[in-house]
Residue, then its C-alpha position, 0 to 999 in steps of 0.5 A: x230405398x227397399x229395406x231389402x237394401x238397407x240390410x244390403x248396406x248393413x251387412x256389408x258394413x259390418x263385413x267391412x268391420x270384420x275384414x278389419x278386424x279379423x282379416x276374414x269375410x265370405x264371399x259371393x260372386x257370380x264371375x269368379x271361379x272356385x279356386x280363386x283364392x287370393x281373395x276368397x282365402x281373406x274373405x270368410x264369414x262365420x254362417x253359424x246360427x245361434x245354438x247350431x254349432x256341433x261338437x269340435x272335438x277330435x270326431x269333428x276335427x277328423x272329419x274335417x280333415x278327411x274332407x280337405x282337398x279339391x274334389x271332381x264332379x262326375x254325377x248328379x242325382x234327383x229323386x222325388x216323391x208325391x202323390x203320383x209317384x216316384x220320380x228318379x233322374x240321373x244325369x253323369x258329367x259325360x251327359x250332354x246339359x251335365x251340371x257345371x260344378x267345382x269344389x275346393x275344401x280347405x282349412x282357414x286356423x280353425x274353420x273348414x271353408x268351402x269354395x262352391x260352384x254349380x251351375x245347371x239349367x236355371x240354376x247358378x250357384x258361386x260362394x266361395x269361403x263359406x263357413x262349414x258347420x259339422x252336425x252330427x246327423x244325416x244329410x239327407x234322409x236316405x244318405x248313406x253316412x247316417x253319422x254326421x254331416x257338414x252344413x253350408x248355408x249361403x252367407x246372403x240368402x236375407x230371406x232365409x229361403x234357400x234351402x241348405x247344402x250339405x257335405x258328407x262322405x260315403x265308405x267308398x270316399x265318395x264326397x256327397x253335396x245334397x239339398x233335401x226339400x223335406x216332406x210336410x206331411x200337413x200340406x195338402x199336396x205332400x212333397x219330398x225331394x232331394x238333390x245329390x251331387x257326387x264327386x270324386x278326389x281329383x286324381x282318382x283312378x277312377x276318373x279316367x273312365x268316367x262314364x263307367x262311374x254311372x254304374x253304382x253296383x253291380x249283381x249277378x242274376x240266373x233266371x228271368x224272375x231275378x232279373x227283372x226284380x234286380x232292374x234298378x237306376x246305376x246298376x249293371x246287371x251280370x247274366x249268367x249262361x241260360x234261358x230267360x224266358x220273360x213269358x214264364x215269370x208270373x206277374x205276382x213275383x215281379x216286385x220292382x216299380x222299374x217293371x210293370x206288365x202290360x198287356x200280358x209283357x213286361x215293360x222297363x220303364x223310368x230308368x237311367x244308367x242301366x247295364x246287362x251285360x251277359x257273364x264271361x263266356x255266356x251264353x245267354x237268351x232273351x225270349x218270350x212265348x207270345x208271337x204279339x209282344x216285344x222281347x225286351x221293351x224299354x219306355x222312359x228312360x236314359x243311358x240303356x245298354x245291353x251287351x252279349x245277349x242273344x235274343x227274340x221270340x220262342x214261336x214258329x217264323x212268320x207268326x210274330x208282329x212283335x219287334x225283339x228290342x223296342x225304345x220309346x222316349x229313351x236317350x243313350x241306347x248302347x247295344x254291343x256285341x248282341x245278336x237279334x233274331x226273327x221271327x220279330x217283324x223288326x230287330x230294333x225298333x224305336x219311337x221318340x229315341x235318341x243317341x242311339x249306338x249300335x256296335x258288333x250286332x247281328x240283326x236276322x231272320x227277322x220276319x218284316x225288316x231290319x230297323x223301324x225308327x219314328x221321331x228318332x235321331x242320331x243312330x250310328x251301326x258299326x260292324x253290324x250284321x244285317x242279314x236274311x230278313x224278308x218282306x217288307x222295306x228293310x230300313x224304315x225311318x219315319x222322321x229320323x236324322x243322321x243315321x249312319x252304317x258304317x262297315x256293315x254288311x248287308x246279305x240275303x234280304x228280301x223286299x217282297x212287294x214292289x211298293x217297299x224298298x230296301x231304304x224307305x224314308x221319311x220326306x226330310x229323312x237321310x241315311x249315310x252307308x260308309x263301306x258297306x257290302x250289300x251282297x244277295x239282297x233283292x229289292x225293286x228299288x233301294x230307296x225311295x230317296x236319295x241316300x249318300x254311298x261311300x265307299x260301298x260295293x255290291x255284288x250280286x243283288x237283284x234290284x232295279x236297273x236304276x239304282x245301279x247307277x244311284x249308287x254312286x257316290x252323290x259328291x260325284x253326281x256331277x262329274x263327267x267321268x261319273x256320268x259316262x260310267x253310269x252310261x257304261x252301265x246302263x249299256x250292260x244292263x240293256x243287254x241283259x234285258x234285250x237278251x232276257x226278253x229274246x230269249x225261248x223262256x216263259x215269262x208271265x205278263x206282270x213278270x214282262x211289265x215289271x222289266x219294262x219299267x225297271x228298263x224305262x226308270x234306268x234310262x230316265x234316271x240316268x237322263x235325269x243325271x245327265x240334266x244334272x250335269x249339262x245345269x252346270x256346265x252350260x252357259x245360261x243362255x244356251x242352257x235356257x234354249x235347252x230347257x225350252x227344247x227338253x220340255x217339248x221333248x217330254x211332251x212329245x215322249x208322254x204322247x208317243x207312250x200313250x199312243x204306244x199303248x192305245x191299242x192295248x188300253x185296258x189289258x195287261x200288255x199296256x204297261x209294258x208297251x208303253x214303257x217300251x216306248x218310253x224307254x225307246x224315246x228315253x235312250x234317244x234323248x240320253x244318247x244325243x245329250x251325252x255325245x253334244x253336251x258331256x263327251 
């Protein structure tokens, strides 16, 4: 038998005298639930240590009383320091993986007894009528109470290891559950951290909008040089009417370890719950003078939000390879009711991101496209304005996942080059587009892969043939009354074409080459659609035959093009004869699939 045991069996005799005796032992259990108390109100045990007992008079006994009640969790706070620095973290009950925590205070005779729960990753933590000791000293370095505290220490921790949890309360009646790892300076490696747990009186106003406690305080800032030392963790920031040009704010003013310069721009970096809201009414611009840096960059962080601010580069359009808002590595992105503007290559940029929620937002004149997302999921726009951007792909996801627009317009945008699209996509990428309009823009194709409209219209957009009939809704690619409308479709277009291509005026050989493609990539998507729904509809055997026959016609189609274009082998006529040809053969196929397998 350990002696660990043994200690074990003692003390749990002599709890069994107590219970006797007095009626009263502390209790731990892992099961239980604070607020259990027909058992815990009788199982209480002193934690006092020998010569550790405060004073009890009446400075004690009113701190006591002001204590009593049952209190609601609503942050946690971790701050430490070594020789590499400073690390601050803060996570709020709304926060996905938000500590687990409950506590009741309450008078037993003459001792004030807690029952305590909290729970986080790898950490679980129930005692319930344990003993609260007052001190009259600070809980914790850096609290704010700097008068007195109450100590709880776990009745069984045999070792004496655990470190202490301590109780005070803060002006504003905000109670405060700390566990402070205190710095000894003689160690090799110095090392001070503390952990800080906020709750509020159950019943609290406040409560109701919980995710508004994540801000702490709030200042009032009027040029660049204030903002930027003002940037702290739970802090919202109101930005009066002005110019805040981050270009012109020497590097020698800025004293804030939030903010650090690189490469000649200021990057916000490591911090958590931070707002910067323009004032009421504001006018407010973000700018900066070089056409290589960002506007605003964040790196390392959670829980970002920027309200009501105009901003981009303060340089001629088309020379700027900076974005206006960059995200690396931060989680909860909020930006609401801004407007961001070229000549920026892109409105929003963001690496390694997460959560992301765009709402009210204009997005435009941007000099490359609209949004460039890497590794970055979760991004929702709602009302957003995405407009009169040129160049290159328009929405650009390289690894991202669940993306989604939802009643935003797009307008007067511009796919220069035929390589980009509107959409372009990673390989396991998506986008969903729910009652969007896309008016005036101009792309060869919309996206490099499939994307899911819903409720989307169009008007006026110069694009590729084919991506008339992709967009519809892709829960009815298979329907029958879908497929005869896309033929309808593609019907009308043809005419367009044919009546472009008669017609007296000039078009150059690329111009000429280009149709033909979008001409024969129309009919072979729409080929491509009607596979899709003879697949399910067909018997299997029938469909068998089908798919032997289908592969001798692409191989008969494949040769006719290629014979199509012999003659011209070499010159600039050669696509297009041998689109041509394609889309001949393709129309064919199409026709006689649809009048034997779909009408």
């Amino acid at each position: 038998m350990s002696k660990k045991l043994v200690c074990r069996i003692i003390t749990f005799l002599f709890l069994a005298v107590l219970l006797t005796s007095c009626g009263k032992k502390a209790v731990k259990e892992e099961g239980a639930e604070p607020g259990e108390k027909a058992e815990a109100q009788e199982q209480t045990q002193s934690v006092n240590e020998a010569g550790t007992e405060a004073d009890t008079g009446e400075a004690k006994g009113g701190v006591e009383d002001s204590m009593v009640g049952e209190w609601v969790f609503f942050c946690s706070l971790y701050h430490s320091e070594d020789s590499e620095g400073v690390y601050d973290n803060c996570t709020m009950s709304t926060d996905d993986e938000s500590p687990d925590s409950a506590l009741i205070i309450r008078r037993d005779g003459d001792k004030l007894l807690a029952d305590y729960k909290f729970a986080a990753y790898e950490t679980s933590e129930k005692i319930y009528g344990a003993e609260l000791v007052y001190k009259e000293e600070a809980a914790y370095r850096d609290a704010q109470n700097d008068k007195w505290c109450m100590e709880m220490k776990d009745p069984f921790d045999d070792d004496g290891e655990t470190l202490p949890v301590r109780f005070s309360l803060r002006d504003d009646g905000v109670l405060v559950a700390s566990t402070e790892h205190p710095m000894d300076k003689s160690e090799e490696y110095p090392y001070y951290s503390t952990d800080v747990n906020l709750y509020m009186r159950k019943g609290s106003p406040e409560l109701k909008d919980p995710d508004n406690l994540r801000y702490f305080d709030t200042v009032t800032v009027s040029s660049a040089e204030e903002l930027l030392n003002n940037i702290q963790n739970n802090r919202k920031i109101i930005v009066s009417s002005g110019e805040y040009n981050f270009s012109e704010v020497k590097e020698e003013k800025v004293d804030n370890r939030f903010v650090k310069r690189e490469y000649g721009a200021y990057v916000i970096t490591g911090v958590n719950n931070l707002c910067i809201e323009a004032d009421k009414n504001a006018e407010v611009l973000f700018c900066i003078n070089e056409a290589y840096d960002r506007v605003v960059n964040f790196t390392t962080g959670r829980n970002i939000k920027l309200k009501g601010i105009t901003a981009g580069h303060n340089v001629e359009p088309g020379y700027c390879s900076g974005s206006v808002l960059y995200y690396n590595d931060v989680s909860g992105v909020d930006i609401e009711d801004c407007h961001l503007y070229g000549s920026g290559t892109y409105g929003i940029e963001a690496d390694y991101s997460y959560n992301i929620n765009v709402t009210g937002t204009e997005i435009y004149e941007c000099t490359y496209g609209l949004i460039d997302f890497r590794n970055t999921g979760v991004a929702s726009f709602k009302n957003c304005v995405l407009r009169d951007s040129s160049e290159l792909s328009m929405i650009n996801i390289n690894d991202g996942y669940e993306v989604v627009f939802e009643d935003c317009e797009f307008s007067n945008n511009k796919c220069a080059y035929d390589s980009n699209y509107f959409v372009n996509l990673g390989e396991y990428d998506s986008v969903t587009f729910k009652r969007c309009s896309f008016s005036n823009n101009e792309f060869v194709t919309f996206s490099n892969r499939e994307v899911t409209m819903e409720d989307c219209t169009y008007d006026n957009n110069y694009a590729a043939f084919s991506d008339l009939i992709r967009s519809a809704d892709p829960r009815q690619a298979l329907d029958k009354d879908t497929i005869l409308d896309n033929y309808k479709k593609v019907l009308k277009k043809q005419e367009e074409i044919d009546s472009k291509l008669n017609s007296d005026s000039l078009m150059d050989q690329m111009t000429l080459n280009k149709t033909s493609y979008e001409e024969f990539e129309m009919w072979d998507t729409l080929l491509n659609q009607v596979w899709q729904y003879i697949g399910v509809t067909l018997e299997e055997k029938e469909l068998s035959a089908l798919k032997g026959e289908q592969q001798k016609w692409i191989k008969e189609k494949e040769s006719a093009m290629k014979a199509a274009g012999a003659d011209f082998e070499g010159g600039s006529m050669q696509p297009m004869v041998e689109y041509g040809a394609g889309s001949a053969a393709t129309r064919k196929r199409v026709e006689m699939l649809i009048e034997k397998y779909v009408k």
